[in-house]
C-alpha positions in Angstrom: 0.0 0.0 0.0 1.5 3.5 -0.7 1.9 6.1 1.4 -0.2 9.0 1.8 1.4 12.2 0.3 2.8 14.4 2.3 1.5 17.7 3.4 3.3 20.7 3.5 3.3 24.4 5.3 5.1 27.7 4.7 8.4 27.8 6.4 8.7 28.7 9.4 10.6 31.0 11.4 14.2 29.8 12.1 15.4 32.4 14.5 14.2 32.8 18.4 12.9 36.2 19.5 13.8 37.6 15.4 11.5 40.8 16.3 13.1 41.8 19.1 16.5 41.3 18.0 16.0 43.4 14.8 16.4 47.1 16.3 17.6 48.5 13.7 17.9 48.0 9.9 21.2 46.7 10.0 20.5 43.9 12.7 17.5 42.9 10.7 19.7 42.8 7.2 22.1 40.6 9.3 19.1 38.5 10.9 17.8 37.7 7.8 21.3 36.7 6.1 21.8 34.8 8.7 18.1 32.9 8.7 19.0 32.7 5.1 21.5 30.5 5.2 19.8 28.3 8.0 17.0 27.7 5.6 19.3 27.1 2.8 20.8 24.0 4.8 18.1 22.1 6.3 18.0 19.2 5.7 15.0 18.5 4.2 15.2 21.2 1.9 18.6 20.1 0.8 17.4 16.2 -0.1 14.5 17.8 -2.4 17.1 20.2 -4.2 19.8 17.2 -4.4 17.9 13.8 -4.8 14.9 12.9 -7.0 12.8 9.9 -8.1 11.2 9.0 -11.5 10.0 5.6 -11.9 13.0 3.5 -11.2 15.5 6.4 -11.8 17.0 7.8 -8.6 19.0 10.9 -9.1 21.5 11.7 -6.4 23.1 15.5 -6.8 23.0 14.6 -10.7 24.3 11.0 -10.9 21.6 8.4 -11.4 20.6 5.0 -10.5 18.9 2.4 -11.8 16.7 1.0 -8.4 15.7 -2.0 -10.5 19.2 -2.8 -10.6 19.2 -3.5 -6.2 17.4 -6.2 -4.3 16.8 -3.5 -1.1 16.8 0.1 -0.6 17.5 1.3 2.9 18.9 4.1 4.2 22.1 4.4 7.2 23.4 7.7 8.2 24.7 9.4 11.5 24.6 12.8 12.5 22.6 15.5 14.0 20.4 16.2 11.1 20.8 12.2 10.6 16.1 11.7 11.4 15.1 14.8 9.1 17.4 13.4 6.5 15.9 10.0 6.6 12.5 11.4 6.6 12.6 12.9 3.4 13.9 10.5 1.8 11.0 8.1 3.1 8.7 10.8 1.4 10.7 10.2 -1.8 11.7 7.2 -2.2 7.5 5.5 -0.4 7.7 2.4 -1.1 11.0 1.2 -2.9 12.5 1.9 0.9 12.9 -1.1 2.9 14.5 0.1 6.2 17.2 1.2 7.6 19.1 2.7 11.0 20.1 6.4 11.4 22.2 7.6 14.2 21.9 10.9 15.7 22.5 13.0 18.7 20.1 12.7 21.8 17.0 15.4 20.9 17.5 15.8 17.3 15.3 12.0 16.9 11.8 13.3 17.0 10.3 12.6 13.5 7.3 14.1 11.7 4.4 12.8 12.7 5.1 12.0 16.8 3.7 15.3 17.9 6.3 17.5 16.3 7.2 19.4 12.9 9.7 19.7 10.8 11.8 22.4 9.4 9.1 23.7 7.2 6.1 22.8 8.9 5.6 19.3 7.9 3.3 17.2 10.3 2.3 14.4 8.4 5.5 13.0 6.6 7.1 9.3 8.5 10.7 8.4 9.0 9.1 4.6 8.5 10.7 2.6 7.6 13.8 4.0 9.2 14.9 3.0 12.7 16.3 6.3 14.3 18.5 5.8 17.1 19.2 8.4 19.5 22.8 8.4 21.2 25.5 10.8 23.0 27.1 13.0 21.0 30.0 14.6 20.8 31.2 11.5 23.0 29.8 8.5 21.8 28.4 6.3 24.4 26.7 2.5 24.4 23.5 3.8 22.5 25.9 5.4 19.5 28.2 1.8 19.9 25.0 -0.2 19.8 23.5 1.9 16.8 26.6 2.1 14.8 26.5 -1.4 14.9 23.6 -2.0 13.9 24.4 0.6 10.7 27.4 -1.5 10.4 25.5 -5.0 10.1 22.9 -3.6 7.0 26.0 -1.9 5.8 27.9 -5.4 5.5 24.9 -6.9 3.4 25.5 -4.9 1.0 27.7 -5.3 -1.8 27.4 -1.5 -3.7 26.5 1.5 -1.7 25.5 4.0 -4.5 28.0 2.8 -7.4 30.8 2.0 -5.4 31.7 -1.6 -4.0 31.2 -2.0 -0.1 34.0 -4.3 1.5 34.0 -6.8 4.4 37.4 -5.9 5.9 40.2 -3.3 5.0 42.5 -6.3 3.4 39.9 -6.4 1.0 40.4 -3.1 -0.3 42.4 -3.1 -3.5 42.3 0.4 -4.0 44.5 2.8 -2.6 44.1 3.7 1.3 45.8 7.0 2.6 43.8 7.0 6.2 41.7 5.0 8.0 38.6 5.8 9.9 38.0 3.8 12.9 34.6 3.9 14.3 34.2 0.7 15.6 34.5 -0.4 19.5 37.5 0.0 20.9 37.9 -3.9 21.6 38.1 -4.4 18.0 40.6 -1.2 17.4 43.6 -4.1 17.5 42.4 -6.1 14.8 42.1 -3.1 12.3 45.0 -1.0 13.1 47.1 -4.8 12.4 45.2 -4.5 8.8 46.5 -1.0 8.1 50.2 -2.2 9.2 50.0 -4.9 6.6 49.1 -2.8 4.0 51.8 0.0 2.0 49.7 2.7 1.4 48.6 3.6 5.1 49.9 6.5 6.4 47.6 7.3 9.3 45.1 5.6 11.8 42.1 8.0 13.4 40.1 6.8 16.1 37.4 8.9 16.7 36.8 10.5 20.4 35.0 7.4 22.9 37.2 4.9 20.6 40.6 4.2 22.1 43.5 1.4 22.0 46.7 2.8 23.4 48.8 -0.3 22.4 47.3 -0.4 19.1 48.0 3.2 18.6 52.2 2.7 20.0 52.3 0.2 17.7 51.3 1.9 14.6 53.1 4.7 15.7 56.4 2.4 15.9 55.4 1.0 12.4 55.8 4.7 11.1 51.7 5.6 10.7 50.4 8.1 12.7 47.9 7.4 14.9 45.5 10.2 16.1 43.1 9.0 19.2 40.3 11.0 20.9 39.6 14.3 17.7 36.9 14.0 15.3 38.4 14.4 11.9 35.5 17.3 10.7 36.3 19.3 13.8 39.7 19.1 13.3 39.0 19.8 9.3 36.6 22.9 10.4 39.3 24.5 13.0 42.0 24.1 10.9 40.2 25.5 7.8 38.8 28.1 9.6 42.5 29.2 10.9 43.7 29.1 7.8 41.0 31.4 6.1 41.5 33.6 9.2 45.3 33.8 8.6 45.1 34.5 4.9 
């Protein structure tokens, strides 16, 4: 059975107390800049610009698939705006979406439909199929572990994730690797960083912050790879972007 359409609303407001912060005309050009922007990134808005659906023709920021070409369609994400993400797609994709798990930060969860709205007033659109787990954040903590592994699991099913091929294990890679991501538990941190050191091509090992092996990490640092433990790799990116805009 297909899904109802969804309704939509105007946008609405993105800025707390906007009246009483525009006293003059500047503030309010800055405001409204500012709200600008906001608006321009939500994430719902952002999946209708970037992602479309024609009959079996899904069209991702201008590359297309075939979806008679896949068994499943499901959808795994993390992040913040990981729920409103997964909700529009839902709306798009109806019923060619089988499931899925998003992770996201503790009080971003709430979809459409449970008693709250969404960026632009929607109150009737579902993140169903989509499981949405809600966990700590920055710091992951045995809800983010116990999602991630259950993104991981539907992850290792598959054997394409949108035209490129998915691997079991890092051996498996026959491409070139230059870093490698860890965001699995830190009992299994050993196993992969003794992956990377049997490979050429690694030059660094990141565990992200909550994910720690301090032997693994002496080792790879012994081996010549650096190992970086306890930074998120797009904070790090953002500060040291940002400094460098700054400085030039």
């Amino acid at each position: 059975m297909a899904r109802p359409p969804v309704r939509r609303r105007p946008a609405v407001g993105v800025i707390r107390d906007r009246e009483a912060l525009a006293r003059t005309r500047t503030h309010e050009t800055a405001l409204a800049c500012v709200e600008a922007g906001i608006e321009a990134a939500l994430p719902g808005r952002v999946v209708r610009q970037r992602v479309t659906v024609d009959g079996d023709a899904l069209a991702v920021d201008g590359t297309t698939y075939d979806l008679g070409d896949y068994d499943r369609v499901v959808v795994l994400g993390g992040g913040k705006p990981a729920a409103r993400v997964a909700t529009a797609l839902a709306a798009l994709l109806g019923d060619r979406l089988d499931g899925g798990v998003v992770v996201t930060a503790e009080g971003t969860g709430a979809a459409p439909g449970d008693g709250t709205e969404d960026e632009e007033g929607d109150e009737t659109a579902s993140v169903a199929p989509v499981d949405v787990v809600e966990a700590g954040h920055p710091v992951p903590d045995e809800r983010a572990l116990a999602g991630a592994r259950r993104v991981l699991d539907l992850a290792a099913a598959a054997d394409e994730v949108f035209g490129r091929p998915a691997f079991d294990s890092l051996s498996d890679v026959d491409g070139r690797v230059d870093v490698v991501r860890i965001f699995r538990p830190s009992d299994e941190v050993a196993g992969i960083v003794d992956e990377a050191l049997a490979r050429e091509d690694v030059r660094a090992v990141w565990m992200q912050p909550g994910i720690r092996d301090d032997e693994a990490a002496e080792r790879a640092e012994r081996a010549g790879v650096t190992a970086v433990s306890g930074h998120c790799m797009g904070v790090e990116y953002r500060r040291l972007v940002g400094d460098s805009m700054r400085q030039g």
